[in-house]
C-alpha positions in Angstrom: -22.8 -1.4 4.5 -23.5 2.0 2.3 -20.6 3.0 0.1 -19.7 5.6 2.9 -19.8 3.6 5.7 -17.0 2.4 7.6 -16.1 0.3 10.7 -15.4 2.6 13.5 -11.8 1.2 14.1 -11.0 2.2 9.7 -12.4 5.6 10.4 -10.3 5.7 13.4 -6.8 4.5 11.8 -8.0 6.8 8.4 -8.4 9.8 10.7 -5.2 9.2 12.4 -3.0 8.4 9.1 -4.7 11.9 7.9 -3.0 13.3 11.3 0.5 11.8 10.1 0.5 13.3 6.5 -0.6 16.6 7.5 2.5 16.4 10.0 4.9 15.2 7.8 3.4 17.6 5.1 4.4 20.2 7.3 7.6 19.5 7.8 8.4 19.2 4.0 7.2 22.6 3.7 9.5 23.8 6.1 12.7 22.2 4.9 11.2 23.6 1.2 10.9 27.1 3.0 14.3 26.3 4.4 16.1 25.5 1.4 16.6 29.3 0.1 17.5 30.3 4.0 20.5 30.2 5.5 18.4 27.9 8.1 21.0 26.1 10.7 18.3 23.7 11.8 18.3 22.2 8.7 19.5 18.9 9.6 17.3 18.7 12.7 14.2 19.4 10.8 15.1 16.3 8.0 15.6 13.9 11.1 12.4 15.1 12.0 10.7 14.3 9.3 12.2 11.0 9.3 10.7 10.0 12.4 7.4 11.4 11.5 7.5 9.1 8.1 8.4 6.1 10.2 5.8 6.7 12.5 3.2 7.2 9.1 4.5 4.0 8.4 4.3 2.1 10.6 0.5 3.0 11.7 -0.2 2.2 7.2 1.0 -1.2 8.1 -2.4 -1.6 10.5 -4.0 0.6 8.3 -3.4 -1.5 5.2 -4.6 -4.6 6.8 -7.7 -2.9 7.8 -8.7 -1.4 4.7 -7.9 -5.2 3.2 -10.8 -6.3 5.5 -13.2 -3.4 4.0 -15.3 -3.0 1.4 -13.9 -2.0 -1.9 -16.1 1.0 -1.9 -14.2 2.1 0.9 -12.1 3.8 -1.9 -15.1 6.6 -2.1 -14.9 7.1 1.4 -14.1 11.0 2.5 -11.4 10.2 4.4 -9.9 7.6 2.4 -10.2 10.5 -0.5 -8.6 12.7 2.2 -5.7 10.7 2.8 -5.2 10.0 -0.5 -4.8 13.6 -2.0 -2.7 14.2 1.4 0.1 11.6 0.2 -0.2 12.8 -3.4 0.7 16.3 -2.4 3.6 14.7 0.2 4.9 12.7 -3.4 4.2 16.0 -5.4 6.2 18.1 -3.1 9.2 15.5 -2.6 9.7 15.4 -6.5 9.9 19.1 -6.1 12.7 19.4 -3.7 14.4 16.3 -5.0 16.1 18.5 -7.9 16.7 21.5 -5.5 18.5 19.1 -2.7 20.4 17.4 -5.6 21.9 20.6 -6.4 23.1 22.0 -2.7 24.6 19.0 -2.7 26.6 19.0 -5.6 27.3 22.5 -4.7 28.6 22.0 -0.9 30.8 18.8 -2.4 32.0 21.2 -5.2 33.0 23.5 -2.5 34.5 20.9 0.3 36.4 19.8 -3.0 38.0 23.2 -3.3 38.9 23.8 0.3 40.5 20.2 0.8 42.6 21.2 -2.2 43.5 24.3 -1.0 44.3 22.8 2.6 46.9 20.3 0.4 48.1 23.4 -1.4 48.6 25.8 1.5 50.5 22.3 3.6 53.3 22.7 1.1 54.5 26.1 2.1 56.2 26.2 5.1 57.0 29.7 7.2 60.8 29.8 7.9 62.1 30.7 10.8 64.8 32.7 11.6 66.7 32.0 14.4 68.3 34.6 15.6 69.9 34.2 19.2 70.7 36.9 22.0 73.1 36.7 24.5 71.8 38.3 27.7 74.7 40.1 29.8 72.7 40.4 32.7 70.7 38.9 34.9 68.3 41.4 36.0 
């Protein structure tokens, strides 16, 4: 086995963990994009991205026992380089919104903060009402 050769089934499960990081890449960059919008799908787009991490996951776990089978040179593979410089972009990028995500949420707490208060505050004032009665002389 040359330093660049791989089993058919490692190439296989390295070309399709490849497929899952470029996904999931993709989706970070749209939440990033997202993140100075006013971009209602927000939400949507983070459960999203879960599943597509679960799913990057799970195929690693086969992946990893694959590549624990292989040779060590496997690490100067293409794809394995690939792969690797895909999930070091994916960390890269994380660490960059991490800060920015940190901060909407201290923001939208700061906010939901303000209006609870002023819900407590405007529940102490009470409109009176006046009652004022007629009499009605007829019927008609």
């Amino acid at each position: 086995m040359t330093t660049n050769s791989i089993s058919a089934q490692l190439e296989k499960s390295l070309l399709l963990s490849i497929d899952y990081y470029q996904v999931v890449l993709q989706s970070l960059l749209q939440i990033s994009q997202s993140l100075t919008s006013t971009d209602s799908a927000f939400k949507e787009m983070v459960q999203k991205m879960n599943v597509q991490q679960t799913q990057a996951q799970q195929h690693d776990e086969e992946l990893i026992v694959l590549l624990r089978k292989a040779n060590p040179a496997v690490v100067d593979h293409p794809l394995y380089v690939k792969r690797t410089a895909l999930i070091t972009e994916i960390l890269e990028l994380n660490h960059l919104l991490l800060p920015k995500i940190n901060g909407m949420m201290a923001l939208i707490s700061h906010e939901l903060s303000g209006l609870k208060n002023g819900r407590i505050v405007l529940g102490g004032y009470k409109q009176v009402e006046r009652k004022q009665g007629r009499i009605v002389k007829s019927s008609a």
